[in-house]
N, C-alpha and C positions, 0 to 999 in steps of 0.2 A: 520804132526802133528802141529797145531797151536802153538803157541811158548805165555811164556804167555804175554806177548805186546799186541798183534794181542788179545788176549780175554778179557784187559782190555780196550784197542780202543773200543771192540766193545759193552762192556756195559759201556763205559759213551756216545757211539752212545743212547744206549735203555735209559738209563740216561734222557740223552737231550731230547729224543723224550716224553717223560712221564711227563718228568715238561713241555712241550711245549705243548700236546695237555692237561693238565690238567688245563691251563688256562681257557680254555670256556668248559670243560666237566661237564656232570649233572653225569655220571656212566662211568664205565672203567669195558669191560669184556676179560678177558687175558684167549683165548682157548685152554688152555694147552698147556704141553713143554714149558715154561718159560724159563726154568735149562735144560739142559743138560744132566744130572743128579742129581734127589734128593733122598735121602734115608735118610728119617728120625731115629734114634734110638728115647730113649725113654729119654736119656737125652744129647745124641749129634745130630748136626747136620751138615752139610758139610758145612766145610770153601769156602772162597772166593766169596759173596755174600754180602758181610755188604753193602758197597754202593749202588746197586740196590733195598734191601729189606729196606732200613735207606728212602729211596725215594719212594717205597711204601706206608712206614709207614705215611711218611709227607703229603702225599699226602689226605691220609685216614684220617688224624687226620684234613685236611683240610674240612673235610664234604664231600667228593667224595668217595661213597662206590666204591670198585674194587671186582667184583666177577672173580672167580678162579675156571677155571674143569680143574681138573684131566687129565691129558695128558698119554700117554705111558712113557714119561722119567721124569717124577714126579708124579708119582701113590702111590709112597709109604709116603702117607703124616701122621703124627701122629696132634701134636695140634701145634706146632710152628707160622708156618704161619697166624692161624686164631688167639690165643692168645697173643704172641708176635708183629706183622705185624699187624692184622686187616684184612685181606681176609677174605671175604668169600667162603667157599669152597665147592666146588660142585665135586660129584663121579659121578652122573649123567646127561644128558643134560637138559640144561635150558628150560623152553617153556615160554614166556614172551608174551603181547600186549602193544602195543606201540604206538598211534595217530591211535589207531583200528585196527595196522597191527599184525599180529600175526605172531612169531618169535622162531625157532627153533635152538637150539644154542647146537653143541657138537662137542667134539673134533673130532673124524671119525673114531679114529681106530679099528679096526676089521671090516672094513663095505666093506675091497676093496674085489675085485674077487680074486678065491684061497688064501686067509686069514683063511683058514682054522687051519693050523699050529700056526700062532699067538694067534685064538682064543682059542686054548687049553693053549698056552704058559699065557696068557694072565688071566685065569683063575686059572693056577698054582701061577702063581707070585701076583696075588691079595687076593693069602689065606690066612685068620688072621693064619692059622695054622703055613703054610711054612713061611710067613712073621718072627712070634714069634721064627721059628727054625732058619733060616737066621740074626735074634739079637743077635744069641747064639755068632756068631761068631763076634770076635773085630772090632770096628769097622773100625780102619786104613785098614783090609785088607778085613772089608766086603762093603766099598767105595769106594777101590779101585779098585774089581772084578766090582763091578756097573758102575763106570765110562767107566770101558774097556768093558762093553757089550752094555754101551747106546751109544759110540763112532762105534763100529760098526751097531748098529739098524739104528744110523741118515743117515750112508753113504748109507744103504739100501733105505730107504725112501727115500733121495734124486736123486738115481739113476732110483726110480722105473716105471715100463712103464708105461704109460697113460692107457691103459687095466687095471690095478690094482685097477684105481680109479674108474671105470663104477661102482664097486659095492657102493661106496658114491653117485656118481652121481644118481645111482637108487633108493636108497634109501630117498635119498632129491626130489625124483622126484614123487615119492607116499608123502613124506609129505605135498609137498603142492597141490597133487592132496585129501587130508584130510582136506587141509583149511588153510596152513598153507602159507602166503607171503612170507616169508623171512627164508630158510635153511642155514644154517653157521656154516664153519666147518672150525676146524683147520687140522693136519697134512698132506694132503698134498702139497708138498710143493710149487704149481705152483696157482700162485691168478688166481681168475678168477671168472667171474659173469656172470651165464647162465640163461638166461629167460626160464622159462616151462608155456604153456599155459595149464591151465585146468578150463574146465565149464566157458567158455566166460572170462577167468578170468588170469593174467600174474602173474605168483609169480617165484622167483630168487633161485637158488642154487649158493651157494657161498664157493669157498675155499678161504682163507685168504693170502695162502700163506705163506713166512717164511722170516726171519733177518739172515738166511745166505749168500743167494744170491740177494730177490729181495727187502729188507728193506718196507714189502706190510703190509698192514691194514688196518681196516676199521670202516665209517663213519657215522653216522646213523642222522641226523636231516633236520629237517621242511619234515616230509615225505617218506625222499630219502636215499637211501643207495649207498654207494662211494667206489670203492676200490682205493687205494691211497697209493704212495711209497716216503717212508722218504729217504732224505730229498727232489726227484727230485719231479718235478710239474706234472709229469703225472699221467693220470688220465682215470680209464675205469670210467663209468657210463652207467644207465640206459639206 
């Protein structure tokens, strides 16, 4: 279990990296799982976040919209974020053009192979119903149960086989066989930038990867898309 040192190191790491590429940024799109765990109530929200979200905020109020989907382990979002904070908040994927290129942007989950189970889990847990009966319960001990079930989902994710994600991979591979350049996706968690050819034509399936192990993101201008790891200088590309 991370001790909390090690999870304050590692959000003034996300800290740094946020005021530093916020310098020359036109937009900032964060593809969910920011948190860990978020469960919003209706009038609490989980501690130990002020610094990260105070840094959002500044950021936003700097003229830099920051869009925000929806991940698996901050799905339960109410108005915090977007009125407080200033995110934009997305339940669904993005479809954007951009210098003509056209740009598919969601988080991934439910899309790997045998995801079957999650998608029903995934369905239960995003019901305004269950949601509403799940408030019933205080919230010291109903953030606490969340914390200790999105701690065991991340080890999952991170352990998962490469087979898992074929079903992302497939999926991003019919969107730009639809016209679409650039598919991009968060959760899982190995970056990486695959070229698909279709109709005389190269468009990219992209996972982003993740800030537990390979500090990976990415980079979008004059054209070219970058996946790129804070703070070392390597670098896949096109």
């Amino acid at each position: 279990m991370k001790s909390k040192e090690e999870e304050k190191l590692k959000e003034k790491r996300v800290i740094k990296f946020l005021e530093t590429v916020s310098q020359d940024a036109k937009e900032i799109y964060i593809v969910g799982d920011l948190f860990d765990c978020w469960i919003e109530y209706r009038k609490v929200v989980p501690k130990g976040y002020f610094n990260l979200l105070s840094t959002l905020n500044k950021i936003i109020e700097c003229g830099i919209p920051i869009k925000f989907l929806s991940g698996n382990h901050d799905f339960w979002l109410n108005t915090y974020l977007q009125d407080e904070v200033g995110l934009k908040i997305f339940y669904q994927p993005i479809e954007e053009t951009l210098d003509g290129k056209k740009f598919f942007i969601a988080h991934g989950d439910g899309l790997s192979k045998g995801d079957t189970g999650y998608k029903i889990l995934k369905k239960i847990l995003r019901s305004r119903v269950n949601q509403f009966l799940y408030s019933l319960i205080h919230p010291d001990i109903g953030i606490s149960i969340a914390q200790s079930s999105s701690k065991k989902s991340r080890n999952h994710t991170v352990d998962i086989h490469p087979r898992a994600a074929l079903g992302m991979q497939e999926f991003g591979e019919n969107k730009i066989k639809d016209g679409y350049d650039y598919v991009i996706m968060g959760h899982f968690h190995k970056p990486q930038q695959i070229p698909v050819v279709s109709k005389e034509r190269t468009g990219y399936f992209i996972t982003l990867g993740d800030w537990i192990v390979n500090n990976s993101y990415g980079v979008y201008i004059k054209g070219q898309f970058e996946l790129k790891f804070w703070p070392d200088n390597r670098l896949i590309t096109k």
